[in-house]
FIROZA-387350 format. One record per residue (C-alpha): x, y, z. Coordinates in steps of 0.05 Angstrom, whole numbers, plus 32768, in hexadecimal, padded with zeros to 4 digits. Layout:
REM FIROZA-387350
XYZ/...
//
This chain:
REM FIROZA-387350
85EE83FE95AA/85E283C8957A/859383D5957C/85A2841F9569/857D84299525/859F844794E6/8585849194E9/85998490953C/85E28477952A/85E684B794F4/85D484EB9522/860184DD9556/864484B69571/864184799599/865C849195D5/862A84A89607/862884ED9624/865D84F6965C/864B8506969F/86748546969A/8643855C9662/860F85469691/8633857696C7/863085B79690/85E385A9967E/85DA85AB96CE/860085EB96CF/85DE860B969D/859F85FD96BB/85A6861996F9/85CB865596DF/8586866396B6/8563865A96F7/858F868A9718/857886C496ED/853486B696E6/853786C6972E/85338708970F/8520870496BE/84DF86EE96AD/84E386CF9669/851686D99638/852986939633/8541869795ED/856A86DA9600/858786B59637/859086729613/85B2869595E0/85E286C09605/85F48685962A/860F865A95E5/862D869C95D4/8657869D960B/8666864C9613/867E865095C7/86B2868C95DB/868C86BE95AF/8667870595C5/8621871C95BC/85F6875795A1/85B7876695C6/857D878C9597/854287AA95BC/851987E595D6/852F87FF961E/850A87DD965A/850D879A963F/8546877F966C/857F877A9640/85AE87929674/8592877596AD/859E8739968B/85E387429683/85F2875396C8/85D1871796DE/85FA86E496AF/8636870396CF/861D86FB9715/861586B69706/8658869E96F0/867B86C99723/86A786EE96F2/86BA873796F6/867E876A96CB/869087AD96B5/865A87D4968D/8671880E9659/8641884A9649/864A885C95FC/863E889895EF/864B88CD95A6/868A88E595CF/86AB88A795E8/86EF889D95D1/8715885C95C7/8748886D960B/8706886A9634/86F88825961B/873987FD9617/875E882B9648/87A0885C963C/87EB88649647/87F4889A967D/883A88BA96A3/884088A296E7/886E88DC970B/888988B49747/88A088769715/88B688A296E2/88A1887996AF/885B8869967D/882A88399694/87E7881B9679/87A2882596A8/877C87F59690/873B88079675/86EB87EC9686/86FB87B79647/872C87989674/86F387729695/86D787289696/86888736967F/868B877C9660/864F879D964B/864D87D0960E/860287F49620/85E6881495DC/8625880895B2/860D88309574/8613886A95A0/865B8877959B/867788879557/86A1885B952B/86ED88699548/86D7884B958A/86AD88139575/86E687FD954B/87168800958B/86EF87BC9596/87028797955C/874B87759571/872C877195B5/86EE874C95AB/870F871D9576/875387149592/8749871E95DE/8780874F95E0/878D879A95D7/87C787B895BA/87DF880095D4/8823882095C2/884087E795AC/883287B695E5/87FD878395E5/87D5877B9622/87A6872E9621/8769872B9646/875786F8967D/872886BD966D/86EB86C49660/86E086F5963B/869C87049625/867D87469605/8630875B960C/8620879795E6/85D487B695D6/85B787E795B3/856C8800959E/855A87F19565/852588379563/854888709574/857688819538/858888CE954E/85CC88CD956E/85E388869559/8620886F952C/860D882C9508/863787F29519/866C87E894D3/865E879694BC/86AA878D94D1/86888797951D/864B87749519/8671873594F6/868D87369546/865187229561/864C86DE955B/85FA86EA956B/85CB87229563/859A87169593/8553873E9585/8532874795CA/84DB874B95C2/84AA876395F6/849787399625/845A8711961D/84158729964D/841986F6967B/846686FE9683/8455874C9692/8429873C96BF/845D870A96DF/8492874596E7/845C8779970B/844E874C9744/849E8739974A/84B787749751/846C87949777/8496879A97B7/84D28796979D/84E887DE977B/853487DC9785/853B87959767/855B877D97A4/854A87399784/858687419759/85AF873497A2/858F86EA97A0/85AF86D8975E/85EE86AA9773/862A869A9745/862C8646972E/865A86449701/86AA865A970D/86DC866C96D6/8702863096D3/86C3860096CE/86AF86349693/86F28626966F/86E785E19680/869C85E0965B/86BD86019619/86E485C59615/86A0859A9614/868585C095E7/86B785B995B0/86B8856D95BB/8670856595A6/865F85419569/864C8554952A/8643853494EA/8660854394AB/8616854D948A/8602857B94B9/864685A094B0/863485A59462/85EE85B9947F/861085F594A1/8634860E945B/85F786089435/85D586319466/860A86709462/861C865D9420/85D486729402/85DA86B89420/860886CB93F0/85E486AF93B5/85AC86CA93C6/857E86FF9394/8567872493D2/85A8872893FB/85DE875E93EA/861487429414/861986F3942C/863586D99472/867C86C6946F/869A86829489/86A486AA94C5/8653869C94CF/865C865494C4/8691864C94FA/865D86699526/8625863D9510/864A86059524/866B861E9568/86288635957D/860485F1956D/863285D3958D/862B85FC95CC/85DA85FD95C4/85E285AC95BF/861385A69602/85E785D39626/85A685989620/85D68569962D/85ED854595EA/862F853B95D9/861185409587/85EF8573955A/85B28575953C/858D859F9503/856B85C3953F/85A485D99555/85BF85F99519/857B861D950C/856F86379554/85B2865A954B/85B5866894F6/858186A19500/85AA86CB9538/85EB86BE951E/85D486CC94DC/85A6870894DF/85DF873D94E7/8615872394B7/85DC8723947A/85D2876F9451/858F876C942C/8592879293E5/857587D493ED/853787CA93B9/8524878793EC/853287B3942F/84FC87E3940B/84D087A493F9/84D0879A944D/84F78762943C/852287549485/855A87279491/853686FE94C2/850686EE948A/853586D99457/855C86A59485/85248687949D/851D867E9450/8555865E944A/85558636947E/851486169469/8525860F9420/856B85E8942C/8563859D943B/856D8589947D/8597854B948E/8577851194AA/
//
């Protein structure tokens, strides 16, 4: 360690990584490899849903149907071997069919709670903007507190407890749009593209002689529940330095000083910079963050929290395009 130059020893500590961050990299590797038995590209998607869910936060899916986004999902929750429910929304959903309801049961003579599809391990919200606001805000004290509150009596869900919701971002007939005080739940809002020609190509002979997906039946579960809770306690043991800390509240700090941005990202943002970095760094294996890190995961966890003014919106002026302004205008640490 004594050979170590100046600008190594500022980027990270002097311990070396520990072989039980070497066991999560591993883990996380063959998890990928376990559904891209099935997905054929996507690696961002998947890389990102998987930092989302190591740092204990939930994810928003954008994309037009046929793209996989819930195939994906089913296949992350194959793969850890946790229990997957997947909710419907629809413009007549009410919040009892989400978090459950209090019903009479004759023979006891006395009230008891069924537990509704919420009450699940990997719970998928398909096309969220479909149901209007009074249910999608029956997810608020769930998805930030893990517990659910009915007639007085709180009921705590089991660990993990990880939320994928999508929704298209074409069709507008029929759709509620989701209030900032539910998007700022999201820790990521993952935009899902086409795939590339050679990845189409890729998919039609996969799946030539294979119409039912019985593929899906090959993907096997590597990682359990308790080495998951084990991982999140890696991840919030890797290092980062205080520059690249003061990197992260420049970053959200210049949304809301910003002549093209209506409303700024709270510190709520910057808590998910950093547990995201964090996870992205643990997941390749280093025990320390880099600048890389924070700007593989400012742009997702940013690009939902942000409201461009309405005269910029008209201009074409997009979220997307004003963080990666930022990002590249703000000094990065070295």
């Amino acid at each position: 360690m004594e050979n170590q130059s100046e600008e190594t020893q500022g980027q990270m500590p002097a311990q070396q990584p520990s072989s039980e961050l070497f066991e999560f990299s591993s883990a996380v590797y063959r998890l990928k490899q376990e559904i891209q038995k099935v997905i054929v590209g996507q690696d961002q998607t998947i890389d990102l849903m998987l930092a989302g869910l190591m740092s204990g936060g939930h994810v928003l899916i954008e994309g037009v149907p046929g793209i996989a986004k819930t195939m994906i999902a089913k296949l992350l929750a194959r793969a850890l071997s946790v229990h997957f429910s997947r909710i419907q929304f629809t413009p007549d959903m009410m919040p009892t069919d989400v978090t459950g309801t209090t019903v009479y049961n004759l023979q006891k003579s006395e009230f008891t709670f069924n537990k509704g599809p919420i009450f699940s391990n990997f719970v998928l919200i398909d096309e969220i903007n479909r149901a209007p606001a009074k249910t999608q805000a029956a997810l608020f004290e769930v998805m930030e507190e893990r517990q659910i509150s009915v007639d007085g009596t709180t009921h705590k869900l089991e660990f993990p407890f990880f939320v994928i919701a999508t929704q298209n971002p074409i069709e507008q007939e029929g759709t509620y749009k989701l209030p900032e005080a539910q998007l700022d739940r999201f820790v990521f809002r993952i935009l899902m593209d086409y795939p590339s020609l050679d990845q189409e190509v890729t998919i039609l002979k996969r799946f030539s002689e294979d119409f039912t997906t019985k593929s899906i039946d090959t993907v096997k579960p590597v990682i359990s529940i308790a080495e998951l809770s084990r991982f999140r306690g890696l991840i919030e043991k890797v290092f980062i330095k205080d520059e690249l800390i003061h990197y992260i509240s420049k970053i959200t700090y210049a949304t809301r000083n910003h002549g093209s941005i209506f409303l700024g990202a709270s510190p709520r943002a910057s808590l998910a910079i950093l547990r995201t970095a964090k996870a992205t760094a643990a997941m390749q294996g280093r025990d320390f963050v880099t600048p890389d890190d924070i700007r593989k995961v400012a742009l997702p966890v940013l690009n939902h929290r942000i409201i461009v003014s309405p005269e910029k919106e008209m201009e074409g002026i997009t979220p997307e395009s004003i963080i990666q302004e930022i990002t590249q205008s703000i000094e990065v640490p070295r």
